[in-house]
C-alpha positions in Angstrom: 8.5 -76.1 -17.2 11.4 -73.5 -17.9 13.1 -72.2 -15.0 14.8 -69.6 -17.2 14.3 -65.5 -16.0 11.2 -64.3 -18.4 14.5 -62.0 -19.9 17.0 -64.1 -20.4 17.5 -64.0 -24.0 17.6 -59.7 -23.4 20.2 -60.3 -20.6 22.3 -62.5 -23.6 22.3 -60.1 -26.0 23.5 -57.5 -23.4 26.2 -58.7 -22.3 27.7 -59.0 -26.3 26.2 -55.3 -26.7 28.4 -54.0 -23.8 31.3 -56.1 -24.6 30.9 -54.5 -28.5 30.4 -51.3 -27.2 33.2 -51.4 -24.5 30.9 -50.6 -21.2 30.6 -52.8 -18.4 27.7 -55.1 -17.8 28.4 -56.9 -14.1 26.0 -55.9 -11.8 23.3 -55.3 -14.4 19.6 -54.9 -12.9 16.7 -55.6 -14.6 14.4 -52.6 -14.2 11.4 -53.8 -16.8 10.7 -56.0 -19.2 7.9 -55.8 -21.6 8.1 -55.4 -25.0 11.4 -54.2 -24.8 14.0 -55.2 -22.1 15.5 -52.2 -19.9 18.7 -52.1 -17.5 20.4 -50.1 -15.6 24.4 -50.3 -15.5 25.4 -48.9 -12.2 29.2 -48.9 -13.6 28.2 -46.9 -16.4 25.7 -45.0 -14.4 23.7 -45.7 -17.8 20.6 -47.3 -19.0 20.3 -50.3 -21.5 17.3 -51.2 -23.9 17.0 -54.1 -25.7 14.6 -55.0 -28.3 13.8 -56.8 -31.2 16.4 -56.0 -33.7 13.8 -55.5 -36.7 13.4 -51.9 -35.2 16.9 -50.8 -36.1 16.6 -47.6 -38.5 13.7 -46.4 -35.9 16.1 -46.4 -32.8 18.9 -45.1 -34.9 16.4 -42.3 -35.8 15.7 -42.5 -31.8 19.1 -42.1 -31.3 20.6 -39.2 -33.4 16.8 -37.1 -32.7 17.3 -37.6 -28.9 21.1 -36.1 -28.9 19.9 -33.6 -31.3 17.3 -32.1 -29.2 19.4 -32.2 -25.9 22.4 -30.5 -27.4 19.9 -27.7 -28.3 18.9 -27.4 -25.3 15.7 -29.8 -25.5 15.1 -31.5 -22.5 15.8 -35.0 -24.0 17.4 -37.8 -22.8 20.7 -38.3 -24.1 22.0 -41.3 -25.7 25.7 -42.3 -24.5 28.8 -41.0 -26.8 29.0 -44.7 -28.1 28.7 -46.6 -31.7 24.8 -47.4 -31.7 22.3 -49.2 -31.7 24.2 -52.1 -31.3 22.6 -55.5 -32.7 23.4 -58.8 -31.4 21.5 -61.6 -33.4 17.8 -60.6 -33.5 18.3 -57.9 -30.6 19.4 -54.5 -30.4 20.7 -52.8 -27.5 20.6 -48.7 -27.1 22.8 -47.1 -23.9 21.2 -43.6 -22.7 22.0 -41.2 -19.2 20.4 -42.8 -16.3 18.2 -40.6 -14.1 17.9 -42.1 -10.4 14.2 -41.2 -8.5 14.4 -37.6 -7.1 12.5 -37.2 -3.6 9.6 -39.1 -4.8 8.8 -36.6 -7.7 5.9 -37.7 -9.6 5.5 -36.1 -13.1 1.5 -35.1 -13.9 -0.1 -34.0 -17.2 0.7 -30.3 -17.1 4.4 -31.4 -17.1 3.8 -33.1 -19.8 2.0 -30.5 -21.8 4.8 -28.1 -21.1 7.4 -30.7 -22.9 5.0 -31.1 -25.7 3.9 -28.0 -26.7 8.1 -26.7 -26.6 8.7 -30.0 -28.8 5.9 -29.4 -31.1 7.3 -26.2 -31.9 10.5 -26.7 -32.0 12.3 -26.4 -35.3 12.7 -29.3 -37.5 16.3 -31.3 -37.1 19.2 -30.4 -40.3 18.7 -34.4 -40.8 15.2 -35.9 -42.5 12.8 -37.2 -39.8 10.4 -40.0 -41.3 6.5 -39.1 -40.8 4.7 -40.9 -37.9 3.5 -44.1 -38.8 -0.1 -44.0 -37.4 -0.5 -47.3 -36.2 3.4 -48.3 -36.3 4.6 -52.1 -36.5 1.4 -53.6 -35.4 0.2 -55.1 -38.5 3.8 -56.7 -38.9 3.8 -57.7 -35.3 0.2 -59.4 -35.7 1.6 -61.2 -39.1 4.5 -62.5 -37.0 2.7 -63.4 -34.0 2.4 -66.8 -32.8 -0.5 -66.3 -29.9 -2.9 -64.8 -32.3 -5.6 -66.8 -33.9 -5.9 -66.7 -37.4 -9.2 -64.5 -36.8 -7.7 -61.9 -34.7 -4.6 -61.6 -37.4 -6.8 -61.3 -40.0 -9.2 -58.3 -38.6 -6.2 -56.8 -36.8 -4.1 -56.4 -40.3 -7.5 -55.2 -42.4 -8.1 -53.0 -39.3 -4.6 -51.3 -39.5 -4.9 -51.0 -43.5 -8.4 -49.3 -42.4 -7.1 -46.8 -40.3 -3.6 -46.1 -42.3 -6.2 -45.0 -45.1 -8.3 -42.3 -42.5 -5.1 -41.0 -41.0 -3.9 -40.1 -44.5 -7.0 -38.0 -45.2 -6.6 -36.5 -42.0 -3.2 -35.5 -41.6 -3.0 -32.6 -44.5 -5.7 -31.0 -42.5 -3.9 -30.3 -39.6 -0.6 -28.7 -38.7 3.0 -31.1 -38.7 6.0 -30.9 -36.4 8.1 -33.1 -34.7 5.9 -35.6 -32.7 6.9 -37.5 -29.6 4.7 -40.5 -30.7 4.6 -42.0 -27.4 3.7 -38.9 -25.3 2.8 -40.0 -21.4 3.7 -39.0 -18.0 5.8 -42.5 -17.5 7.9 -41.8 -20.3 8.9 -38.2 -18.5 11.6 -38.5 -15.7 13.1 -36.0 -12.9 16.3 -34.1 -14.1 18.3 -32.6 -11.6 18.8 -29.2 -13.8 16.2 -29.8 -16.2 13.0 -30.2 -14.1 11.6 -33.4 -16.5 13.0 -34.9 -19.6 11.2 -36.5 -22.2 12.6 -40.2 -22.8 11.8 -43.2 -25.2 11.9 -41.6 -28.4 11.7 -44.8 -30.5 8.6 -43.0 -32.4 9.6 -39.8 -33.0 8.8 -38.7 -36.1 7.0 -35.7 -38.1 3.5 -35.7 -38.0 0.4 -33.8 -36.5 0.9 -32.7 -32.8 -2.7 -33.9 -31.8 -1.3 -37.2 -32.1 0.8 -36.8 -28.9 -2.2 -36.1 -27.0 -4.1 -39.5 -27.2 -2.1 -41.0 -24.8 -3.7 -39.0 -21.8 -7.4 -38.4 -24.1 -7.5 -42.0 -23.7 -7.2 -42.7 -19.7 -10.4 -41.2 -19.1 -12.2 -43.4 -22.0 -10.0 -46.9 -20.8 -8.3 -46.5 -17.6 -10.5 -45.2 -15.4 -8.9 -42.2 -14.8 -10.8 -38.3 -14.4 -12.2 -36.3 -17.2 -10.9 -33.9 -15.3 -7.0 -34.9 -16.9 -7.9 -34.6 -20.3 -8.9 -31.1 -19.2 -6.3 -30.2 -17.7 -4.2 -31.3 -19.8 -5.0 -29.6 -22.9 -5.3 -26.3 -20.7 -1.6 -26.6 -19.8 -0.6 -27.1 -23.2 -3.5 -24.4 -24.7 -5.7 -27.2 -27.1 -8.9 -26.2 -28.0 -10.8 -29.2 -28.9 -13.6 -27.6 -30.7 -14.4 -28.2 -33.9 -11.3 -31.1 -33.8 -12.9 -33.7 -35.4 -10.1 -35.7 -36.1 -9.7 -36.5 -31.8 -11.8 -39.8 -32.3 -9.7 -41.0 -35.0 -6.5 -40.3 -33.8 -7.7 -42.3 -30.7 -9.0 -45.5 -32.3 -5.2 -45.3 -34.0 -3.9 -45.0 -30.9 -6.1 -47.8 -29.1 -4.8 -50.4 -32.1 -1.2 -49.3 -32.1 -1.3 -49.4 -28.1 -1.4 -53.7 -29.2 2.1 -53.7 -30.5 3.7 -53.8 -27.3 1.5 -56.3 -26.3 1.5 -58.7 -28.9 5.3 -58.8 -29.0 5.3 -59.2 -25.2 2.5 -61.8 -25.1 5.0 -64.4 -26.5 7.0 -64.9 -22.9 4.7 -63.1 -20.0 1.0 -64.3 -19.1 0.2 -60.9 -18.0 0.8 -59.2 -21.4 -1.1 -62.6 -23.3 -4.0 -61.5 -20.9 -4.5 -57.8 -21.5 -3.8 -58.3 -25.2 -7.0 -60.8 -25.3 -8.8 -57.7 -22.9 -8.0 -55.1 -25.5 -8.0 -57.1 -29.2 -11.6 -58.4 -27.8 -13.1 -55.2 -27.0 -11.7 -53.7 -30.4 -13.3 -56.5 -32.5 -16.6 -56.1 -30.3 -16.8 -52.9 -31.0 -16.6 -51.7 -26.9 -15.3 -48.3 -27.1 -15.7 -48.5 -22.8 -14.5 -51.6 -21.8 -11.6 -51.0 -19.3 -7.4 -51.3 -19.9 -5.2 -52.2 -17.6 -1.2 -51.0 -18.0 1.2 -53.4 -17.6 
């Protein structure tokens, strides 16, 4: 049995990403590590990601949208002033502000309406954003995938195609503008001047803004949480669901793209090969109920 850290080949690929980008690396801490790898770099008072460097053009887009939004006064989280994303082999490494805890601050659903409805209408960037892809990289990551059967691959792929063709019908029915894509209250963090920032931008793209919502529609429906959020969400960000019949949709999306993460994961950590079987199973049953666990 290895007796290699679960991120080793992340803390590799780090250490050539801050010797390329000129920013010191000793005393690097591991923070998390899922799908991604993330650091912080108390020298730099910075944060590192690392990832799989097949999702370069995305975190340049990341990159260049996040600074763009902050320097207008978006409450963003900025990218560092250096030459990035940075690959090293098949990684990348990007280097944002770091935000320590503030006095136990926990951000809540109306925080994140606020963020989202100011994003949603906030004008469009003077560079082309793509459109959201519905269901992102998770047909790719199931065709590369080495703990899915050949059963799950197959329905997971013809299962993406499936839903790629509804969202297209969808989408010119409803209103575009810049969409998070990954809208929930982790991915919000305490700003000393700002009150909450927005971070992890790595799906920002133009598309419909009820698509940022299915992040908190679905804890009620998978992770136990209230009804009560859902509503109180969409009163903070003033959604009126009636008549919205697209909601349903744009949450089965969300439950198959929410498998990305995992499927990459699954490949070095038990816990992430565990809750991908929970969640694939429950798709390809047909169990719109059955509960989620977050990692």
């Amino acid at each position: 049995m290895s007796t290699k850290p679960v991120d080793a080949p992340y803390r590799t690929a780090l250490a050539d990403a801050c010797r390329q980008a000129g920013l010191a690396c000793d005393g690097a801490r591991l923070l998390r590590v899922h799908a991604n790898a993330i650091y912080h770099l108390p020298r730099e008072n910075a944060v590192a990601r690392v990832r799989n460097a097949s999702a370069l053009e995305r975190m340049r887009i990341a990159v260049q949208t996040a600074a763009w939004l902050a320097d207008q006064g978006f409450p963003a989280l900025r990218p560092l002033e250096v030459a990035q994303p940075v690959v090293v082999g098949a990684h990348l490494v990007t280097f944002w502000e770091y935000l320590p805890p503030l006095d136990g601050r926990q951000a809540d659903v109306t925080h994140l309406a606020g963020l989202l409805r100011a994003l949603h209408r906030h004008p469009l960037p003077p560079f082309p954003l793509p459109s959201i892809r519905p269901v992102g990289n998770t047909a790719a990551d199931a065709s590369a995938s080495t703990v899915l059967s050949e059963g799950e691959r197959g329905w997971l792929i013809a299962r993406c195609a499936e839903l790629e063709g509804s969202f297209s019908r969808l989408a010119p029915t409803l209103s575009q503008g810049i969409v998070h894509g990954d809208a929930h209250t982790n991915n919000l963090l305490p700003h000393p001047a700002h009150g909450w920032v927005l971070i992890d931008w790595d799906s920002v793209g133009v598309g419909p803004p009820e698509y940022d919502f299915m992040p908190i529609y679905l804890r009620p429906r998978r992770f136990g949480y209230p009804h009560s959020l859902w509503r109180e969400f969409r009163t903070a960000y003033g959604f009126d669901p009636a008549g919205n019949s697209g909601l349903d949709l744009l949450a089965e999306i969300r439950e198959v793209r929410s498998l990305s993460a995992f499927i990459r994961g699954a490949e070095h950590n038990p816990a992430a090969r565990t809750e991908l079987s929970n969640r694939l199973s429950s798709l390809m049953a047909g169990d719109h109920v059955r509960r989620w666990h977050a990692l």
